[in-house]
C-alpha positions in Angstrom: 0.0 0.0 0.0 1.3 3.3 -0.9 -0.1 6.6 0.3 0.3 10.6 -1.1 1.2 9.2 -4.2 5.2 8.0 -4.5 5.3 7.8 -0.7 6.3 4.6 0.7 4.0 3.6 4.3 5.9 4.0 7.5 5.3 1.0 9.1 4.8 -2.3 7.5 2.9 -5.2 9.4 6.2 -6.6 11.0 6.8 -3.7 13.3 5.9 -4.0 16.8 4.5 -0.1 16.9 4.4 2.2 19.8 1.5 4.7 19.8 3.2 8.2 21.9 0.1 10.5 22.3 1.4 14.3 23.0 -0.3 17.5 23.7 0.6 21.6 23.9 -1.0 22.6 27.0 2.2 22.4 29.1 5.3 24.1 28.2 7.4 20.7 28.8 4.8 19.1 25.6 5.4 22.2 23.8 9.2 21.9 24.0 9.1 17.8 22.9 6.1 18.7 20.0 8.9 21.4 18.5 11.9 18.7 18.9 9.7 15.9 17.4 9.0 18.4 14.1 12.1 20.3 14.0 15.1 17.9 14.6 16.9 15.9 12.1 16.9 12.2 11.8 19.0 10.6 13.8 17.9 13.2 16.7 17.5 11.8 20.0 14.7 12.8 22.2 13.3 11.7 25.2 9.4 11.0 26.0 8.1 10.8 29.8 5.1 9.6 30.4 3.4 8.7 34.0 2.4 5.3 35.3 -1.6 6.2 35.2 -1.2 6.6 31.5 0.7 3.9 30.5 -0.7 0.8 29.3 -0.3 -2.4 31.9 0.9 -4.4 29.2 4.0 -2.0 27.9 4.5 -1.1 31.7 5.2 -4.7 32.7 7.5 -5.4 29.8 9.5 -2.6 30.7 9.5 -3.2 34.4 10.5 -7.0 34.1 12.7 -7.4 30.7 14.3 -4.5 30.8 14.9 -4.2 27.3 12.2 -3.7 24.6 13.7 -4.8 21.7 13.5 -3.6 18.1 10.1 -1.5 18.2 8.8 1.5 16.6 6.9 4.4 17.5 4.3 6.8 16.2 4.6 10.2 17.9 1.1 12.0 17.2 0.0 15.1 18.5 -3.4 16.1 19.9 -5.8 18.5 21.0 -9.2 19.5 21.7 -10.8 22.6 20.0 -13.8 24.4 20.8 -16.6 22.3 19.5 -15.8 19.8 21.3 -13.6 17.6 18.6 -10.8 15.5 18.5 -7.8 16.8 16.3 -4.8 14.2 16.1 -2.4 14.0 13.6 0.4 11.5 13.2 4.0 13.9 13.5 7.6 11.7 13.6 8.1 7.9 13.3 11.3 6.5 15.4 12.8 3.8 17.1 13.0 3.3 20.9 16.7 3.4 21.8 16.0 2.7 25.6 12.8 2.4 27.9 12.9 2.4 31.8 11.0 3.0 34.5 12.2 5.2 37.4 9.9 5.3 40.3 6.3 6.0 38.4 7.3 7.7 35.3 8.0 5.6 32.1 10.9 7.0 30.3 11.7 6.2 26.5 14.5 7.6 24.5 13.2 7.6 20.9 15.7 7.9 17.7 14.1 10.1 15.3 13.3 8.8 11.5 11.2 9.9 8.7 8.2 12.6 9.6 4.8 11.6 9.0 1.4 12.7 6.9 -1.9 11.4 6.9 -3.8 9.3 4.2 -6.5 12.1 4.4 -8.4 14.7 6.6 -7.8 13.3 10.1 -7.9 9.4 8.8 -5.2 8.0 11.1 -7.7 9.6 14.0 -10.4 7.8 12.5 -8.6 4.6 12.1 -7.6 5.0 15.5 -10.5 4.8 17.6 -12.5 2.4 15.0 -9.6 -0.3 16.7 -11.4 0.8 20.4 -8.2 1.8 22.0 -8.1 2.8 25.1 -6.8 6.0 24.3 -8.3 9.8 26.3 -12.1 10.6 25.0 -10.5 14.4 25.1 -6.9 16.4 24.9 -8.2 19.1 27.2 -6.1 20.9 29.7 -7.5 19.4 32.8 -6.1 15.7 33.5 -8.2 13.0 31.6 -8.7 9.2 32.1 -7.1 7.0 28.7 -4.0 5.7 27.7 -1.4 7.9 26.0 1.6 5.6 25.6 0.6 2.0 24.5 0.7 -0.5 21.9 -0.7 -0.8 18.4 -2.4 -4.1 18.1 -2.7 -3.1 14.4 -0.4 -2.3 11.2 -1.3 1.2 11.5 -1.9 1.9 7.4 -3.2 5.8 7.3 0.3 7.1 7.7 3.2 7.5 5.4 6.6 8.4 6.3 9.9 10.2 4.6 13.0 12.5 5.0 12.8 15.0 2.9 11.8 18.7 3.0 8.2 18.6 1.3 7.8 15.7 4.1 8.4 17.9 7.0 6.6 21.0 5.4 3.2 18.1 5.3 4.2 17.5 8.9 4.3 20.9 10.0 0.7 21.2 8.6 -0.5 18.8 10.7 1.6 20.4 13.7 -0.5 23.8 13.1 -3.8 22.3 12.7 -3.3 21.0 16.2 -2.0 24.0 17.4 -4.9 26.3 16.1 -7.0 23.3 17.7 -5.7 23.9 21.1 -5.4 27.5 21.4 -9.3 27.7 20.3 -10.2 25.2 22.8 -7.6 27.0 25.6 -9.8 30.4 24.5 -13.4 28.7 25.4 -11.8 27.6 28.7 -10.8 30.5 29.7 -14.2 32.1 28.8 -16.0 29.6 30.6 -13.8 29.5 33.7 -12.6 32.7 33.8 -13.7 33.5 37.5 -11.9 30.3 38.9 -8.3 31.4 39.3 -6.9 28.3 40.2 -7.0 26.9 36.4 -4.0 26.9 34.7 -4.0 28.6 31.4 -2.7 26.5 29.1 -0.4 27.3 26.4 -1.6 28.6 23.4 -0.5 28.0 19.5 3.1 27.6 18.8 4.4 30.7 16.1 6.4 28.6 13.8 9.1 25.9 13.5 12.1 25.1 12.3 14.2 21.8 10.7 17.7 21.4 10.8 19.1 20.4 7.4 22.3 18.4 7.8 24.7 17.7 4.9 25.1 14.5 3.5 27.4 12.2 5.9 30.7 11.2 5.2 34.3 11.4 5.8 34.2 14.9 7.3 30.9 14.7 9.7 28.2 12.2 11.0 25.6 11.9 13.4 26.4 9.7 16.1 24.6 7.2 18.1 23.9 9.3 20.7 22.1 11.5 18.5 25.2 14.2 18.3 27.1 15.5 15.9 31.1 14.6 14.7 32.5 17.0 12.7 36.1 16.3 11.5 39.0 18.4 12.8 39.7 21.1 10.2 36.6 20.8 8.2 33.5 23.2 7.8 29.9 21.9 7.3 26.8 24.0 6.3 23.9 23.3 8.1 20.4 24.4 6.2 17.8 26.1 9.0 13.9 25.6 7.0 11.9 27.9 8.7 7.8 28.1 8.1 4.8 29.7 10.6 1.7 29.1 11.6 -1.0 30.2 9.1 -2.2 32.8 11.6 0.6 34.9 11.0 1.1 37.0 7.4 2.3 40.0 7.7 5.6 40.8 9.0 6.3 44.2 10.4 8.4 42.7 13.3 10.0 39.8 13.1 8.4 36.8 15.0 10.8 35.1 16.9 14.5 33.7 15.6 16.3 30.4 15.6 19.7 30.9 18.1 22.5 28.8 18.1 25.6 28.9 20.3 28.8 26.5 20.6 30.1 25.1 23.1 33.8 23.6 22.1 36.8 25.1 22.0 38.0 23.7 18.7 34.6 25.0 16.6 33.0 28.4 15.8 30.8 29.9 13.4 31.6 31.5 10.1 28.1 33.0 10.1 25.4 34.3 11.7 24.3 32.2 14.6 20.8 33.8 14.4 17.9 33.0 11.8 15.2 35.4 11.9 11.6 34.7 11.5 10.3 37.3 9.1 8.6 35.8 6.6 6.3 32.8 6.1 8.5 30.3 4.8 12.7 30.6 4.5 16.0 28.9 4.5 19.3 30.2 5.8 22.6 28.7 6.4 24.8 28.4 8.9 28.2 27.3 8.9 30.7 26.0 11.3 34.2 25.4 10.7 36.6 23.0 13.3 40.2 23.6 14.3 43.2 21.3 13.3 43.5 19.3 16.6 45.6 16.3 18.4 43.0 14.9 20.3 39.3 15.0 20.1 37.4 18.0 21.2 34.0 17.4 23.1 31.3 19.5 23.9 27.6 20.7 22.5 25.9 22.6 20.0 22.8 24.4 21.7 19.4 25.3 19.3 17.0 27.6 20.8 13.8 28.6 19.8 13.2 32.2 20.6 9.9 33.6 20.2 9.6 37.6 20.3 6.6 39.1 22.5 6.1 43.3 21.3 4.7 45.5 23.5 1.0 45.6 22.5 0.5 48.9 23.7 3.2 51.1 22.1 2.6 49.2 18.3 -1.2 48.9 18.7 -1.5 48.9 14.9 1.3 46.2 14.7 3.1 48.4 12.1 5.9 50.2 13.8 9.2 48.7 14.0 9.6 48.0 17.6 13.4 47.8 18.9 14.9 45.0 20.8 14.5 47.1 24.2 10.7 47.1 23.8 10.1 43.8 23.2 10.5 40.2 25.4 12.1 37.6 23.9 11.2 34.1 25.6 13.0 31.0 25.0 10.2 27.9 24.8 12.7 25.5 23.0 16.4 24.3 23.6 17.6 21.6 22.1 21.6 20.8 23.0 23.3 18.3 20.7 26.5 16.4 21.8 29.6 17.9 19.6 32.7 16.1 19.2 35.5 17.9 16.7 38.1 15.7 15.1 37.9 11.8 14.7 40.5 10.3 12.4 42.2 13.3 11.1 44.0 13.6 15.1 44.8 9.9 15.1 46.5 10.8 11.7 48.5 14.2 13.0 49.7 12.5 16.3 51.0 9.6 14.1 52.8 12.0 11.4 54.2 14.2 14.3 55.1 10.8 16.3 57.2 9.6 13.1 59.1 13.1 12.2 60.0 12.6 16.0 61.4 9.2 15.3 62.9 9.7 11.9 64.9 12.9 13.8 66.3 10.5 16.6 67.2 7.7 13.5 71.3 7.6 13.0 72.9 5.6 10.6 76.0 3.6 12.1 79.4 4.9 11.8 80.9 2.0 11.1 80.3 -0.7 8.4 78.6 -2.6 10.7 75.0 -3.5 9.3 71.9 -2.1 10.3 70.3 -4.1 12.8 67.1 -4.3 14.9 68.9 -1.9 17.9 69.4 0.5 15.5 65.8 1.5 15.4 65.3 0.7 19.1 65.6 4.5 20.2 63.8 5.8 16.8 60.2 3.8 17.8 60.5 4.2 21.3 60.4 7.9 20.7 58.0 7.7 17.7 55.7 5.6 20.6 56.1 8.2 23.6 55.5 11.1 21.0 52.2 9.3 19.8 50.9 8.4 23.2 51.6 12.1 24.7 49.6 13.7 21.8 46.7 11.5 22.3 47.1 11.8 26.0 46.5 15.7 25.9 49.8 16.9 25.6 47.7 20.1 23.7 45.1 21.2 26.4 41.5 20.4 25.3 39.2 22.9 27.0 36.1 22.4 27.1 34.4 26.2 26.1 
């Protein structure tokens, strides 16, 4: 079965699937929903659900084995708008790395893959609860009874999945629709309740997102198992930021937020800007980073923020002026840190050539006729091995930035 045309399915009926249900009324949801769109494959992220709504069955296999196994998940995000109605739509496949339970909160580290789009208008909802999960009757902002992390008990055939831009650009569709969902449902709330001030307000539509396009990898970066990033000592990658906003906003007389980077590593820093503005409905800028020539590996982390800019409604009523960066708040509801390691075989390489110009300076012919023997090149490769070893040891200082 193939779905939107030359798209392959996402699952086929061998997987043992993992349904991950996931909200936007509290800012932790918000922070994992933007991850789940925005971050390449190969991204690691982490999902934490409580005991009350995980299923008994995926509970107990976690509890007593230990390990899981080879299985899949669908990450789909949900709300509840004003009508009352369901809205669910199927975001990020991926494959569950580790799952444990500490104390009475299951956690599972997920492995990003391909993003995901429906068959049609909310079909993988209506597949869904034709199966009678036990899945919540409604997203809404006040705890509800239902299962939110369990297991498919079907080949789950509404959903397609793939890596490429016009993918994630269907994904981030379905991400919007959902949010719109929520913040009109989070607006009827707080008109019904509006005189009980012990209800939390919950967090409203999400202004756009963001996807990290990595370069192809090879011999001078890769992504790691961890779910960081290796960048070879002396190289420079490009990394392409997609940018696209919620369908709400269309005019841009301020920008609405930006995409921040920072490094931490001694041995890498940009050759760019580290800040992508959002000022217009759908973009793509680059950002390069270019690595020192090192001895030993360089570790630390490349942070991705998602900043969202909140003007000061009363001075730019119209929404027109320009407003400067000291009238405006600029609040961070997305971090992301990725591990960074600089240099992997080019320092193995650079210790061994420096180690051999060592040993080769030491080498001396014998003065005499006498032929050259084993002895000879006793002092040459014990200084050649010292030299090596004291590189790689961290005979250059590797600070950490």
């Amino acid at each position: 079965m193939r779905v939107h045309g030359s798209l392959p399915p996402a699952y086929s009926p061998e997987d043992q699937v993992w349904l991950c249900l996931t909200t936007l009324h509290h800012r932790r949801f918000v922070e994992d929903a933007i991850h789940l769109a925005s971050l390449p494959a190969g991204g690691r992220i982490r999902l934490r659900y409580r005991k009350k709504y995980v299923s008994r069955d995926v509970w107990d296999r976690t509890t007593q084995d230990g390990a899981v196994g080879d299985v899949r998940v669908l990450v789909a995000l949900a709300a509840t708008d004003a009508e009352p109605r369901n809205v669910v739509r199927a975001i990020r496949q991926g494959r569950i790395v580790s799952a444990r339970c500490e104390g009475a909160i299951l956690v599972v580290d997920v492995s990003l893959e391909a993003f995901l789009s429906e068959l049609g208008e909310n079909s993988f909802w209506d597949e869904l609860s034709s199966h009678q999960l036990d899945h919540p009757s409604s997203f809404g902002p006040t705890p509800q009874d239902g299962i939110y992390l369990q297991r498919l008990s079907y080949f789950p055939a509404t959903v397609s999945g793939d890596r490429s831009i016009q993918a994630w650009e269907r994904c981030t569709e379905g991400f919007f629709v959902v949010a719109e969902a929520e913040a009109r449902g989070s607006s009827s709330l707080r008109d019904a309740l509006s005189a009980d001030e012990s209800v939390r307000t919950p967090i409203g539509c999400v202004p756009f997102l963001y996807h990290l396009s990595v370069p192809k990898q090879g011999f001078s970066w890769k992504i790691l198992e961890s779910g960081g990033f290796s960048v070879e000592a002396g190289a420079t990658i490009a990394i392409e930021v997609h940018t696209t906003t919620a369908p709400h906003l269309t005019v841009f007389h301020n920008a609405a937020g930006e995409i921040y980077m920072d490094l931490s590593n001694s041995a890498a820093a940009f050759t760019s800007s580290r800040r992508v503005r959002i000022d217009s409905r759908r973009d793509v800028r680059e950002v390069r980073i270019a690595t020192s020539a090192l001895f030993r590996r360089s570790h630390g982390h490349l942070s991705v923020r998602t900043v969202v800019f909140v003007n000061e409604d009363s001075a730019y009523a119209d929404g027109r002026a320009v407003c400067s960066a000291e009238r405006r708040d600029e609040v961070v509801i997305a971090r992301h840190d990725f591990p960074l390691v600089v240099g992997n075989l080019m320092p193995v390489l650079a210790s061994l050539f420096v180690a051999a110009a060592a040993g080769v300076a030491v080498f001396k012919l014998p003065e005499t006729s006498d032929a050259v023997t084993i002895r000879h090149f006793f002092i040459p490769i014990a200084v050649s091995a010292l030299a090596f070893l004291g590189l790689m040891l961290g005979l250059r200082k590797d600070a950490k930035g």
